[in-house]
N, C-alpha and C positions, 0 to 999 in steps of 0.2 A: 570120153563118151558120156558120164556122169554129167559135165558140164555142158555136154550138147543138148541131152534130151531135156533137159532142165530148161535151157532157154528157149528150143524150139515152143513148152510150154508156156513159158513166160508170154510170146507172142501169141497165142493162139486166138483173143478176141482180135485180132487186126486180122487174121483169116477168117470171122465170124466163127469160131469153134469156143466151146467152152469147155475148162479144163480147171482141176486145182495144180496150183502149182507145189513142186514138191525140194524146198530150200537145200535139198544134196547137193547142190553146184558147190556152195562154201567148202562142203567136208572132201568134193570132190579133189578142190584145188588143195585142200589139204595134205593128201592122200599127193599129190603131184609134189607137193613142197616136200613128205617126209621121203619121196623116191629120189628125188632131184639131191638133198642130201648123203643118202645112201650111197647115188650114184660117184657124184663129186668126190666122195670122198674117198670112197674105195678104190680110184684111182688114186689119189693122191696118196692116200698110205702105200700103195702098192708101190708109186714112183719112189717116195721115201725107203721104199725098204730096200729096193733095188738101188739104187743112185746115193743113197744117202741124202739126198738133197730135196727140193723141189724146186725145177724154173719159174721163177713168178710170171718174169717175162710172157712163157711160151705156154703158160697157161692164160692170162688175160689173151694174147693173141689166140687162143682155140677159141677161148669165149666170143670175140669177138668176131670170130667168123662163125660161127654158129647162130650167135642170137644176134647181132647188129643189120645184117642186110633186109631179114627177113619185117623184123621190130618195124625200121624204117620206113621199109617202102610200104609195111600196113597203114602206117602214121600220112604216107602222102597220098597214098589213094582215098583214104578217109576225108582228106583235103578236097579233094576231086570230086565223091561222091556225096558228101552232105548236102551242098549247097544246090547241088541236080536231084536227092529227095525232097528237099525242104522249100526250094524254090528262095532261097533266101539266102544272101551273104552271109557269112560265118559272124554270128556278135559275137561280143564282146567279151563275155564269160567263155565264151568255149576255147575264141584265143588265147585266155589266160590259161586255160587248165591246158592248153596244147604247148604253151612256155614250160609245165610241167614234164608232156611226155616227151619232148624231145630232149631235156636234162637230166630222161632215165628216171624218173619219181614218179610215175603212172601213179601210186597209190598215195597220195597226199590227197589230187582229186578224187581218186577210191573215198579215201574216209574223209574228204568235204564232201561227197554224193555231188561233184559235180563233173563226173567222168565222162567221155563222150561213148556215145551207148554202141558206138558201130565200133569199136575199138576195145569196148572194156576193157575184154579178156589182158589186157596188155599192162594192166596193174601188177597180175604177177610174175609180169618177166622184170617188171620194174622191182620187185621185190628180191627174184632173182638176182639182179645183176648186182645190189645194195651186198645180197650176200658174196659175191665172188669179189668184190671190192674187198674182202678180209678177211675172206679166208682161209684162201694159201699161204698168206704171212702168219695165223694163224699158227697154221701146222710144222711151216718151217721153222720158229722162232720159237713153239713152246715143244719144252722136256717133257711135258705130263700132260699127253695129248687127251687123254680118259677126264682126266680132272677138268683139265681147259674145255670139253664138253659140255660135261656139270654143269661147270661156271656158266659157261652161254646159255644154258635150257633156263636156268635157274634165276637168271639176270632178266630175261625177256618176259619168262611169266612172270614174276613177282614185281615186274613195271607195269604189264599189262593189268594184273590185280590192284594194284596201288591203285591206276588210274580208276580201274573201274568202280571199285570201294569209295575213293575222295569223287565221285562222279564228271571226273572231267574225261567227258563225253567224245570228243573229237581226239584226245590222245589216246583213250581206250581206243577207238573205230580203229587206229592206224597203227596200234600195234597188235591190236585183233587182227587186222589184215596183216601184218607184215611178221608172218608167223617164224621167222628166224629160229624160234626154240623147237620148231617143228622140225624143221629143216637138222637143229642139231641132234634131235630125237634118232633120224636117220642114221647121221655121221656112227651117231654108237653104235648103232648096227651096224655099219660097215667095218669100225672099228673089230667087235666081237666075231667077224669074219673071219677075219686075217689074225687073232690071238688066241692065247690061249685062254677060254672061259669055260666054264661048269653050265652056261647059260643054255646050250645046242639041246639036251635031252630036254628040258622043257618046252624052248620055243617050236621045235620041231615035233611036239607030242602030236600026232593025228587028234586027240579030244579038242587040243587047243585051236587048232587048224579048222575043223568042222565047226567048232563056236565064234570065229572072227569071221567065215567066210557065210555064215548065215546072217552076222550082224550087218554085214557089208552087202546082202542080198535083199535082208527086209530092210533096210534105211534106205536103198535105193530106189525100191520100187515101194513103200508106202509111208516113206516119210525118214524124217531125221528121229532118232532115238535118245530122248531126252536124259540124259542122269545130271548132269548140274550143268547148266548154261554157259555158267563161265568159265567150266573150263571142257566141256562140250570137245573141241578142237583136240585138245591135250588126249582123251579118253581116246576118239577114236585114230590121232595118229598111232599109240603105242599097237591097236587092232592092226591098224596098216601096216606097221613096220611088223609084226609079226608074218602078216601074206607076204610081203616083200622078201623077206628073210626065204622063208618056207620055197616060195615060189624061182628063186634065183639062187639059191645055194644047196639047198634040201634037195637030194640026189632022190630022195624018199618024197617027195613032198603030193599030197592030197590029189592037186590041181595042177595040171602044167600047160604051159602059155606058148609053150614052144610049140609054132607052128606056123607056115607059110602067111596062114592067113594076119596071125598076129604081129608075126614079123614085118609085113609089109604095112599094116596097119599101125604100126610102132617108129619107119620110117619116116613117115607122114605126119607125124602125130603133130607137130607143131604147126603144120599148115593147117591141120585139122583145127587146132586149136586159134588159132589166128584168125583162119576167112569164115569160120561159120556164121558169126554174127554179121559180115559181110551178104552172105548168101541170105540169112533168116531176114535182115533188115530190108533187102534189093527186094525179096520174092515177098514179102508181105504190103510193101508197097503198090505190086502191079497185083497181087492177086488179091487186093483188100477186102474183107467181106466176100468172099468169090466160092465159101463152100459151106453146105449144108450142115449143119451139128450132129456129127455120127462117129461113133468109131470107127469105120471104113475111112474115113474121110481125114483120121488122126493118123492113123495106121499111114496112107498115104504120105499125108504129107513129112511125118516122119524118114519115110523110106526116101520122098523126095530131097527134103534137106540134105537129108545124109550122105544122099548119092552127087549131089554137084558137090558137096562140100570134099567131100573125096576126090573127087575128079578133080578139083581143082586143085587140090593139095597137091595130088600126084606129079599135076604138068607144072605147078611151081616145084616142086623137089626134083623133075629131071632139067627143066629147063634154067631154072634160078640158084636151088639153093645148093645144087650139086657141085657148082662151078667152088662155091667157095669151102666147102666139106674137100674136096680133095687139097686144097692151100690147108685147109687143118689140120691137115694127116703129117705134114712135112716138120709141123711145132709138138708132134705126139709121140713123148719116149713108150710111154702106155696107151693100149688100143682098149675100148671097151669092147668085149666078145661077150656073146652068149652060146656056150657050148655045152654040151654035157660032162665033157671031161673038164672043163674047168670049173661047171659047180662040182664037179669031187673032187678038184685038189681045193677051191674054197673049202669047201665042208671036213675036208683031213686037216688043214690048216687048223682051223678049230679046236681038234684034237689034239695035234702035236706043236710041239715047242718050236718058235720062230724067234729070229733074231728082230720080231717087229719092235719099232721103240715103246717107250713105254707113253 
């Protein structure tokens, strides 16, 4: 939702509205990359501890039916739709960067800025997939899953620094964007789930809870919160992964998400994230200049995006993406649930001694 209201802004002089724009979409998808990790992963140690093992196999096949139908066929309607907004054959730069998203690297064109704009959002599925390319070998393959962490956060930021420091510009952009240390920022949290750490009575303190979930409320709605640029990303995932933590494990926790509404909003979330720039690009076209500069008139169209882009989400997850979610269920030694009783044996696991590896 971070990254919706952000772009529905982005657009708003093509609806004749005036607006500042408010750059949370980066921290937004950040916040996406350090949950997407947490999540991965916490299955994976879980299959690990149960099975001993990991199927690589039958995890690249979950992935692939989760994220490849939906990827694709944004990639062909994009093909469909450009050329009927623009009135113009697809050139020759966009072909090239569409050789990109269909070899799964969305974000190469990300950080040469020559992404195609109805599709953006699809840089970081491409980021995504860069990561599940390595690592469930990752975890089945290393003894010192903690350390092997480290090593990754530790590897990606100190390249992305490198780059940034010697100024070369185009490889900072792309591995600015391709926040993998973020992503392993997560995995530790999940990791410190399922083990034994001293870590729980801090991260779970209510003080520390009320200070990430204010910083996450003013950077959303008045802007990003500067402490050092470059590592900007870094500060506020470890915020994230603290809500994340709190919010999915912490039986105690401040704020809770558990509810029909977010539940069903949570289903969706990927179509959400897919068609909105679909919906914002289509409806700014026919409605160009078409409304008055007022708050009313923001508020609306806000409520409007929102509301087809849902709608649509919805009838592609019962008619599209469901078909292939139930084929993923059949490659799933582990389910991901959200229950109350399972954030308390998370949150005891914590506490007591597990045969998890090290």
């Amino acid at each position: 939702m971070m990254v919706l209201f952000w772009h529905i802004s982005q657009f708003f002089p093509m609806f004749g509205l005036s607006g500042k724009e408010n750059p949370i979409s980066g921290f937004g998808v950040t916040l996406f990359f350090v949950l997407s990790g947490f999540l991965i992963t916490y299955l994976l140690l879980k299959e690990k501890n149960i099975y001993s093992t990991i199927s690589i196999k039958n995890f690249y096949i979950r992935r692939i039916l989760r994220i490849w139908p939906l990827y694709f066929f944004a990639i062909i309607l994009s093909i469909i739709f450009i050329p009927f907004l623009t009135n113009i054959s697809l050139p020759q730069n966009i072909i090239n960067s569409y050789l990109f998203y269909f070899l799964l690297l969305p974000n190469i064109p990300f950080a040469l800025n020559t992404t195609i704009s109805i599709i953006t959002p699809l840089w970081s599925i491409g980021v995504e997939e860069q990561f599940y390319a390595f690592w469930p070998i990752l975890f089945k393959k290393s003894k010192y899953i903690l350390y092997s962490l480290i090593g990754v956060f530790c590897v990606f930021l100190f390249t992305k620094l490198f780059f940034r420091f010697t100024e070369n510009w185009f490889l900072y952009s792309y591995f600015g964007a391709t926040r993998i240390h973020c992503m392993a920022l997560g995995a530790m949290g999940a990791f410190w789930t399922l083990s034994t750490q001293p870590l729980k009575k801090i991260l779970f303190h209510p003080l520390l809870q009320i200070v990430c979930w204010i910083h996450l409320l003013i950077s959303s709605f008045t802007g990003v919160i500067h402490i050092a640029s470059v590592i900007d990303h870094e500060i506020y995932a470890v915020i994230y992964l603290i809500i994340i933590l709190n919010v999915s494990i912490n039986p105690k926790t401040l704020i809770s998400l558990e509810n029909k509404f977010f539940d069903f909003i949570g289903k969706i979330s990927y179509g959400i994230y897919v068609y909105h720039m679909f919906v914002i690009t289509i409806l700014s076209y026919f409605l160009m200049n078409s409304f008055k500069d007022s708050i009313t008139n923001k508020i609306f169209l806000y409520f409007l995006i929102i509301s087809i882009t849902i709608i649509i989400s919805w009838i592609s997850f019962e008619v599209f993406e469901k078909r292939f979610l139930k084929m993923k269920t059949k490659f799933s030694k582990i389910l991901s649930i959200n229950t109350k009783n399972e954030k308390q044996n998370a949150c005891n696991r914590v506490d007591g001694p597990t045969e998890f590896p090290r």
